[in-house]
Jmol script that loads the backbone (N, CA, C; Angstrom):
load data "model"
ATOM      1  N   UNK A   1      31.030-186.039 108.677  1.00  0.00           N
ATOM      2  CA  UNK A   1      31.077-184.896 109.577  1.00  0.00           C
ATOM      3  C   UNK A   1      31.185-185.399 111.015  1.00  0.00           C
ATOM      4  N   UNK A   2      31.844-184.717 111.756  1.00  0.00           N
ATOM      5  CA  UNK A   2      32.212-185.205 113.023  1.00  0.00           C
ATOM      6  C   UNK A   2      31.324-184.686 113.885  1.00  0.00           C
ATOM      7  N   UNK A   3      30.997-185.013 114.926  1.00  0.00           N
ATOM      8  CA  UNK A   3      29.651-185.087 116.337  1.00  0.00           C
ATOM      9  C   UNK A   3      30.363-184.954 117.141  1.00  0.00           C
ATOM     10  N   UNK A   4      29.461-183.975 118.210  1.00  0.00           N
ATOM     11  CA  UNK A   4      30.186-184.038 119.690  1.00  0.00           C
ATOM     12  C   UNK A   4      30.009-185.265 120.390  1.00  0.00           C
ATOM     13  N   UNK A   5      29.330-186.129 120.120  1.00  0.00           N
ATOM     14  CA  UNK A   5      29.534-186.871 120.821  1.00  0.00           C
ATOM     15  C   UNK A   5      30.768-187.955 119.862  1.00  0.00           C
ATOM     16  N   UNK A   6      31.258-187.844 119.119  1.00  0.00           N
ATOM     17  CA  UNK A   6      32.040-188.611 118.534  1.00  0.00           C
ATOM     18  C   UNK A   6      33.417-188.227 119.101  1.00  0.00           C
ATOM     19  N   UNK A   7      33.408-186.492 119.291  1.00  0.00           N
ATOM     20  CA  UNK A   7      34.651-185.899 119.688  1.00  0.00           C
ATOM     21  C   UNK A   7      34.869-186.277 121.231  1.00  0.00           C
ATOM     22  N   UNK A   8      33.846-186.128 122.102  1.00  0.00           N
ATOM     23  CA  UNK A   8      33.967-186.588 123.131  1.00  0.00           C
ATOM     24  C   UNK A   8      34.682-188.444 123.632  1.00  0.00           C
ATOM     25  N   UNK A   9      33.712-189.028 122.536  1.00  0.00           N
ATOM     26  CA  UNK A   9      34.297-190.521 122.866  1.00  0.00           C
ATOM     27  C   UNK A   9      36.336-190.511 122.305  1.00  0.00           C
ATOM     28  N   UNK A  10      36.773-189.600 121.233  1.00  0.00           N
ATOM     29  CA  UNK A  10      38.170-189.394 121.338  1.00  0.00           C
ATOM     30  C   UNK A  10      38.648-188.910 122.728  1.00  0.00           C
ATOM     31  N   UNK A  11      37.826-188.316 123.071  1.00  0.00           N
ATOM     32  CA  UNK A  11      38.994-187.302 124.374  1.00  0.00           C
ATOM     33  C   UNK A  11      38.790-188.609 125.115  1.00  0.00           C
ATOM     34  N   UNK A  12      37.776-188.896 125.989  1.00  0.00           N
ATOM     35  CA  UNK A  12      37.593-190.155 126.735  1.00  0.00           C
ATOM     36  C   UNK A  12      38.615-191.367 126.234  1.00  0.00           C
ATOM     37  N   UNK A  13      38.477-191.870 125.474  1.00  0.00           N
ATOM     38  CA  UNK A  13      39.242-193.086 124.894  1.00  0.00           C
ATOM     39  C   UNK A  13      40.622-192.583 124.829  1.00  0.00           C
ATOM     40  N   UNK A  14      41.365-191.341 124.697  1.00  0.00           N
ATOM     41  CA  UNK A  14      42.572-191.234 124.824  1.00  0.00           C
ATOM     42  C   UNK A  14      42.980-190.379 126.025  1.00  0.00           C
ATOM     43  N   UNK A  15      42.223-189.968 126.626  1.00  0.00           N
ATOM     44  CA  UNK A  15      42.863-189.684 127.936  1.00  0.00           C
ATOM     45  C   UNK A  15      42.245-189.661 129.214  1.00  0.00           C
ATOM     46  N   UNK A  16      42.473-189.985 130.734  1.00  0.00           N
ATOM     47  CA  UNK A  16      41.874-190.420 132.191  1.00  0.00           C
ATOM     48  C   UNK A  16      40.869-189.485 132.025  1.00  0.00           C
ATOM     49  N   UNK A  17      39.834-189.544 131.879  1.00  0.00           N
ATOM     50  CA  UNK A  17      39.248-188.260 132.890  1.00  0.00           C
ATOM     51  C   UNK A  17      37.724-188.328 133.793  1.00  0.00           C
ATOM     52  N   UNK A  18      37.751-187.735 134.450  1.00  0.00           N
ATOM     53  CA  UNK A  18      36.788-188.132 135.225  1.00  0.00           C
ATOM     54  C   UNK A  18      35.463-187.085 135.032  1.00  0.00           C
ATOM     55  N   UNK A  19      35.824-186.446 134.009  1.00  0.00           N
ATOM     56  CA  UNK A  19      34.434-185.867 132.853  1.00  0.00           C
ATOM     57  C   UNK A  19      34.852-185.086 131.867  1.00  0.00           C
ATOM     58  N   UNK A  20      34.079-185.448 131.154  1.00  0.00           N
ATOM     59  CA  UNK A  20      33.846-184.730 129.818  1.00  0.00           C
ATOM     60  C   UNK A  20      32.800-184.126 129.367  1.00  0.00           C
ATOM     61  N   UNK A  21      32.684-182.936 128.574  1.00  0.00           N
ATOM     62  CA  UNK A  21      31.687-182.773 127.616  1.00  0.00           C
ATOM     63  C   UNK A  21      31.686-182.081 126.714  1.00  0.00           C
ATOM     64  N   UNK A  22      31.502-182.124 126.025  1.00  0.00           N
ATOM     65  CA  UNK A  22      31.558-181.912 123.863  1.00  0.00           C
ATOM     66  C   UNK A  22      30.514-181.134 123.620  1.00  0.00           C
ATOM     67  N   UNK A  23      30.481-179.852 123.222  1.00  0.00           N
ATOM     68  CA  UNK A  23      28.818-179.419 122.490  1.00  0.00           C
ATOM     69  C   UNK A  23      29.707-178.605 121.244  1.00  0.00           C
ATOM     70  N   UNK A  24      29.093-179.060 120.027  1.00  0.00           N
ATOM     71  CA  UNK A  24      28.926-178.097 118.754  1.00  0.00           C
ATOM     72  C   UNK A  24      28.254-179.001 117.767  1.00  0.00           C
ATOM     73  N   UNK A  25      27.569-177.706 116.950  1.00  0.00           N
ATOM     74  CA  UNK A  25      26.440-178.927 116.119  1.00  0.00           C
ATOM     75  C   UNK A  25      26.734-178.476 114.293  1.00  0.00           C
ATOM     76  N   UNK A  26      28.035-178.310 114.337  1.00  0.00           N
ATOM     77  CA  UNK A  26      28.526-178.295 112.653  1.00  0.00           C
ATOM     78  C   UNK A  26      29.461-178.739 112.478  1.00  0.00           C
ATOM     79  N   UNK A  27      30.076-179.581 113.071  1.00  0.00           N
ATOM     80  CA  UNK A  27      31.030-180.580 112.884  1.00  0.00           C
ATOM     81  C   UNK A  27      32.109-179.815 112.838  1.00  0.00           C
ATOM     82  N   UNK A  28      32.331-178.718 112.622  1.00  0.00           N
ATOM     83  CA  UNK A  28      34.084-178.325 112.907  1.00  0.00           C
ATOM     84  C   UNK A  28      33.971-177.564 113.994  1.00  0.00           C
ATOM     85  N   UNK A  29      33.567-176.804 114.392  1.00  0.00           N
ATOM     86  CA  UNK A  29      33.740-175.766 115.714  1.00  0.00           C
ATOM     87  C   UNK A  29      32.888-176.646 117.193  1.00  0.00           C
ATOM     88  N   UNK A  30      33.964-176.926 118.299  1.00  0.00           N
ATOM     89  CA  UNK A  30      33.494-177.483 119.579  1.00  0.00           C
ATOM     90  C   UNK A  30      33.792-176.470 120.553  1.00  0.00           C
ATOM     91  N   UNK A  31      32.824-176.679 120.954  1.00  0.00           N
ATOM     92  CA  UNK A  31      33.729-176.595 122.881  1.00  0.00           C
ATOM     93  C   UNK A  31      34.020-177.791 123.626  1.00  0.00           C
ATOM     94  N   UNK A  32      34.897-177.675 124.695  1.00  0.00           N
ATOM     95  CA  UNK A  32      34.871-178.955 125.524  1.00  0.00           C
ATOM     96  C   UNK A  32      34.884-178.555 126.981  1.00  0.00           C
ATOM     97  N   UNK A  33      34.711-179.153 127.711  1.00  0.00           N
ATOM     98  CA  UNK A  33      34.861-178.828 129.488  1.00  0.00           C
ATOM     99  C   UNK A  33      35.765-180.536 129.796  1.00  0.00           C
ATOM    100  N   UNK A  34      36.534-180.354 130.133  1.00  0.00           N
ATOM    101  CA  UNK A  34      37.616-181.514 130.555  1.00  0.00           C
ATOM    102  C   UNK A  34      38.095-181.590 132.228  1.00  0.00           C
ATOM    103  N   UNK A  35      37.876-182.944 132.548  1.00  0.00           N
ATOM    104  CA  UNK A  35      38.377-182.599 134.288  1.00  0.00           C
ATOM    105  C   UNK A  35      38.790-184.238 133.862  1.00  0.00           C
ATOM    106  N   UNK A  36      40.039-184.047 134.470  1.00  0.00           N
ATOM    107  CA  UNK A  36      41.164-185.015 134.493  1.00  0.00           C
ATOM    108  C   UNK A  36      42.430-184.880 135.597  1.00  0.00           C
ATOM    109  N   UNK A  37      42.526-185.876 136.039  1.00  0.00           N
ATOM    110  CA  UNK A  37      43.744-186.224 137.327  1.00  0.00           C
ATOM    111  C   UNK A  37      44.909-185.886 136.531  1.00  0.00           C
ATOM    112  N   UNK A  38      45.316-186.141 135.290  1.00  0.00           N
ATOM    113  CA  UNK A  38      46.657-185.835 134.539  1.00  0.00           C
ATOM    114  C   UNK A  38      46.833-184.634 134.786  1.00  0.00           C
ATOM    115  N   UNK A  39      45.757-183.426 134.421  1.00  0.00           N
ATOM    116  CA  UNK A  39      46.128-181.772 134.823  1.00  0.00           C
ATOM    117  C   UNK A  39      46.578-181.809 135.727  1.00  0.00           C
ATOM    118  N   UNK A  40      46.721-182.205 136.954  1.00  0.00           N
ATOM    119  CA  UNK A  40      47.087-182.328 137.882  1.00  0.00           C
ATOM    120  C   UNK A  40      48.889-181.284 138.014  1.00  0.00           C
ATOM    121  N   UNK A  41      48.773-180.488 138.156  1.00  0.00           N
ATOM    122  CA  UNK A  41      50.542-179.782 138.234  1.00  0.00           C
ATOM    123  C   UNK A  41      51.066-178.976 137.092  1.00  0.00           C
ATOM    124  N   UNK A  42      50.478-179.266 136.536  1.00  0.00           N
ATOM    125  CA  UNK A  42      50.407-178.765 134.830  1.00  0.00           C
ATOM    126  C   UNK A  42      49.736-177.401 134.456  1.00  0.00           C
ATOM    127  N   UNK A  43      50.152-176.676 133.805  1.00  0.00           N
ATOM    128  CA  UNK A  43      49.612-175.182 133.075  1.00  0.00           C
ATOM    129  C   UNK A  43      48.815-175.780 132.098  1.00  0.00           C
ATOM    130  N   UNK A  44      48.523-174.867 132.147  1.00  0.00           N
ATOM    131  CA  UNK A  44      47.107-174.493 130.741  1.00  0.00           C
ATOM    132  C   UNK A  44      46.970-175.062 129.759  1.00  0.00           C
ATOM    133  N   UNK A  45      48.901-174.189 129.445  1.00  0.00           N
ATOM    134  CA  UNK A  45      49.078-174.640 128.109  1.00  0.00           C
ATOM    135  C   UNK A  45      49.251-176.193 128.321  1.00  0.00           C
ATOM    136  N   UNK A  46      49.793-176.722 129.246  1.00  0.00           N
ATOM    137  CA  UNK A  46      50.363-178.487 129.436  1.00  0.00           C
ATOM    138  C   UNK A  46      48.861-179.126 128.750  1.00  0.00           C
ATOM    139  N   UNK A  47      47.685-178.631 129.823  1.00  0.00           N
ATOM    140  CA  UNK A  47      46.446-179.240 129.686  1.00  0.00           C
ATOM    141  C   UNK A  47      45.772-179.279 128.212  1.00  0.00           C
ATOM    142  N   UNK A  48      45.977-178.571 128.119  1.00  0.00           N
ATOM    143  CA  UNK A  48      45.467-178.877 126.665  1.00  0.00           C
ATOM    144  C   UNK A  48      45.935-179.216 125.392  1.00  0.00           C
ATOM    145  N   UNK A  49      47.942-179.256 125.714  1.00  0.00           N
ATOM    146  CA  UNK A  49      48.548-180.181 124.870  1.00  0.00           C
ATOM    147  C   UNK A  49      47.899-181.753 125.002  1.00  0.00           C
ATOM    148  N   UNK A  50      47.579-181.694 126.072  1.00  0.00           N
ATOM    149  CA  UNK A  50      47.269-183.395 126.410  1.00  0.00           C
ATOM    150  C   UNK A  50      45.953-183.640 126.098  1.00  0.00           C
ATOM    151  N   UNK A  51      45.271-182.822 126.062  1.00  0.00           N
ATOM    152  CA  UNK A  51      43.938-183.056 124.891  1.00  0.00           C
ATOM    153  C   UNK A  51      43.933-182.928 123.715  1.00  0.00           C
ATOM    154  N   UNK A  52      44.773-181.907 122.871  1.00  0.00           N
ATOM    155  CA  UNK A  52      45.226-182.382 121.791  1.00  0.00           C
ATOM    156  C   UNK A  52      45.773-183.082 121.411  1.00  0.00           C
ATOM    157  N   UNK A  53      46.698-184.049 122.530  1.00  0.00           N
ATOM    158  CA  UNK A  53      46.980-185.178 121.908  1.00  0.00           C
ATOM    159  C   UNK A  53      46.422-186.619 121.789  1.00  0.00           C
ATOM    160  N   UNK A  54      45.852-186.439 122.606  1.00  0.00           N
ATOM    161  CA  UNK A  54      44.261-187.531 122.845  1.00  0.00           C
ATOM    162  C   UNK A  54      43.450-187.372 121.425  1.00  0.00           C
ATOM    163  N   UNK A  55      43.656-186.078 120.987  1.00  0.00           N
ATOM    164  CA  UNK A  55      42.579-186.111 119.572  1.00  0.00           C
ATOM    165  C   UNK A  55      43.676-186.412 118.086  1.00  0.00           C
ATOM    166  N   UNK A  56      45.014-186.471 118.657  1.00  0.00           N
ATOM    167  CA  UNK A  56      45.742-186.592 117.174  1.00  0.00           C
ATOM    168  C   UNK A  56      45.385-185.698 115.990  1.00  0.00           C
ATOM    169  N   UNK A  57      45.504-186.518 115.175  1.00  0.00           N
ATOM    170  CA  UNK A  57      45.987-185.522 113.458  1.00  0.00           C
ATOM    171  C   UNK A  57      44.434-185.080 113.371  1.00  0.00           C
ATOM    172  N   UNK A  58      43.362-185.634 114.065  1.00  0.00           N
ATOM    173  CA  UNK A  58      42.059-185.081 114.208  1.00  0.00           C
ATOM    174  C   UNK A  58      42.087-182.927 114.146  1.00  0.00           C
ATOM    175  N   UNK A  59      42.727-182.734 115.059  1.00  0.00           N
ATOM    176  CA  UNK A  59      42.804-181.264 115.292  1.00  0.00           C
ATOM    177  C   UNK A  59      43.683-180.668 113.875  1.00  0.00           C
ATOM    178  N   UNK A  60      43.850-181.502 113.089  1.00  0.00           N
ATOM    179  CA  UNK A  60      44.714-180.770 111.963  1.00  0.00           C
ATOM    180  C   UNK A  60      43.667-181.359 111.006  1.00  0.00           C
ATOM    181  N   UNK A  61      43.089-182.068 110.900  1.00  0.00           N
ATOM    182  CA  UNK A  61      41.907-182.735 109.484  1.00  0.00           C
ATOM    183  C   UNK A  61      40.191-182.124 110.112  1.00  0.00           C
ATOM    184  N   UNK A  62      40.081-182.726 111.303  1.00  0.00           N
ATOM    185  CA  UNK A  62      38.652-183.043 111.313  1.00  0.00           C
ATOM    186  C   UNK A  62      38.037-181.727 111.739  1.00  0.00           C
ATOM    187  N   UNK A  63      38.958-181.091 112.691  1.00  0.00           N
ATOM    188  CA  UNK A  63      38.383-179.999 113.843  1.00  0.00           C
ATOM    189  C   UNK A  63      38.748-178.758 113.178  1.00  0.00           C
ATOM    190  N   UNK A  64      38.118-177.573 113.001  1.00  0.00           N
ATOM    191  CA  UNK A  64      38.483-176.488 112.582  1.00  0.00           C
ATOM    192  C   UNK A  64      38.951-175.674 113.939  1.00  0.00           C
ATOM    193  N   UNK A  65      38.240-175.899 115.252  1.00  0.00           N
ATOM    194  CA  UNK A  65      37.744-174.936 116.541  1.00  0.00           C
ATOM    195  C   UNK A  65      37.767-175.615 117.134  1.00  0.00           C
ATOM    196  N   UNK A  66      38.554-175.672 118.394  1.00  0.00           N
ATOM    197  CA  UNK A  66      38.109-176.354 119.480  1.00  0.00           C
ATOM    198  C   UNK A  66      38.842-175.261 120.725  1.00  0.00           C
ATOM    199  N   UNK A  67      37.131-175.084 121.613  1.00  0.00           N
ATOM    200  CA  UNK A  67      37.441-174.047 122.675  1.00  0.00           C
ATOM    201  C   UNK A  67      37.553-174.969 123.865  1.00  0.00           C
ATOM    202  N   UNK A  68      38.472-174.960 124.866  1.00  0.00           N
ATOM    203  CA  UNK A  68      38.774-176.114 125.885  1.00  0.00           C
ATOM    204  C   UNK A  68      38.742-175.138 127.291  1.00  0.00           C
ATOM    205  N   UNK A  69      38.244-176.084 128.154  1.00  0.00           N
ATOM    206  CA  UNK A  69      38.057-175.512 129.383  1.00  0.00           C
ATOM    207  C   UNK A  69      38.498-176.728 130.200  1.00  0.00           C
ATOM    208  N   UNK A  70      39.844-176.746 130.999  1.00  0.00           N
ATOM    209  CA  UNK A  70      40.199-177.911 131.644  1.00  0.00           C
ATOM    210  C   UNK A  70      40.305-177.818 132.687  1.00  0.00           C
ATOM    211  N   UNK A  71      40.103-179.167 133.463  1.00  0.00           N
ATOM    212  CA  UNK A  71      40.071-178.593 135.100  1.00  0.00           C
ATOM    213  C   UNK A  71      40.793-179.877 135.823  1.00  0.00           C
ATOM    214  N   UNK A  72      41.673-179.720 137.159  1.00  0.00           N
ATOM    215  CA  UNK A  72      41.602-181.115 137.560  1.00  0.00           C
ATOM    216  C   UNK A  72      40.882-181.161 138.663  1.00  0.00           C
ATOM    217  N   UNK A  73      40.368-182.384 139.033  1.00  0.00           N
ATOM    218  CA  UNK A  73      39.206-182.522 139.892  1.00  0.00           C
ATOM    219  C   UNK A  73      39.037-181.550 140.870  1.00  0.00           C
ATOM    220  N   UNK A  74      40.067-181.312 141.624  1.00  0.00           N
ATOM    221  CA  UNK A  74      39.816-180.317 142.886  1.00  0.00           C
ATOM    222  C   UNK A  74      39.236-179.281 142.114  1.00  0.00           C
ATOM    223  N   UNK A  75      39.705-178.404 140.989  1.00  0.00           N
ATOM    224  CA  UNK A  75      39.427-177.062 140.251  1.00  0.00           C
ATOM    225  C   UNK A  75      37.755-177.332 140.076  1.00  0.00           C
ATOM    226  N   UNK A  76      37.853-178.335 139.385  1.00  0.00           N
ATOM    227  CA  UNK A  76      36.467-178.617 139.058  1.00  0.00           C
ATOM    228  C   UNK A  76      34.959-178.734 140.226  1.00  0.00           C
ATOM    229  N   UNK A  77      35.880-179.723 141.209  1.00  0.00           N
ATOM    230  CA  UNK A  77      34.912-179.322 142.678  1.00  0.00           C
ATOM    231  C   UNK A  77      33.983-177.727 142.900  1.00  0.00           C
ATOM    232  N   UNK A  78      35.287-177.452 143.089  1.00  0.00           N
ATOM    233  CA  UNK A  78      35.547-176.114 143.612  1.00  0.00           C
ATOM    234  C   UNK A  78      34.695-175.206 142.538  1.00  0.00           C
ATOM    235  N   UNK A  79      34.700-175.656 141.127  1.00  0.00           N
ATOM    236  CA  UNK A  79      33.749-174.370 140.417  1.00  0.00           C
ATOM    237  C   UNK A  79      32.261-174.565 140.164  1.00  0.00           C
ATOM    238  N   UNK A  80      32.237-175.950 140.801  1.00  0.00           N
ATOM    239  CA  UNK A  80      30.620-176.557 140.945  1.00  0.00           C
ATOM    240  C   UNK A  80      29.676-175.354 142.401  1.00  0.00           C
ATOM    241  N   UNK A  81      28.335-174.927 141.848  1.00  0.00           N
ATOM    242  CA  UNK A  81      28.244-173.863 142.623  1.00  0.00           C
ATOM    243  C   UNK A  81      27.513-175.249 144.190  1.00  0.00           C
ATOM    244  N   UNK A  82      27.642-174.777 145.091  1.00  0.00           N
ATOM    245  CA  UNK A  82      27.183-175.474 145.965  1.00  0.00           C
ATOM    246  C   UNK A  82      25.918-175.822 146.531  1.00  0.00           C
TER     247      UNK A  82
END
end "model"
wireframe off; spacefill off
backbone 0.3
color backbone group
């Protein structure tokens, strides 16, 4: 059974980012919060092709759910409350 923190060390290990974080505790359904320089110019949909591809054939075997929230750094600044 797969762990958020297992899912997390995929996103990290396959793509830049300058945070991550993984919470679900039944091995198929996650959320994620993603902030990465690659979003950078990119739609939504771009962003989270590129996290699905960081996770590979994973999102077709391992993952049933995965809810993604991506940001690139400035976005992410900016939604940190002050």
């Amino acid at each position: 059974m797969l762990t958020a923190h297992e899912l997390k060390n995929y996103i990290v290990n396959g793509l830049a980012c300058d945070h991550a974080e993984v919470r679900g505790d039944d091995g198929q359904h996650f959320e994620a919060v993603v902030v990465s320089p690659l979003f950078t110019g990119k739609t939504r949909v771009q962003q989270h092709q590129q996290v699905y591809q960081a996770l590979g054939d994973r999102m077709r075997s391992e993952i049933h759910a995965l809810s993604l929230q991506t940001f690139t750094p400035e976005a992410w600044a900016k939604s940190i409350p002050q």
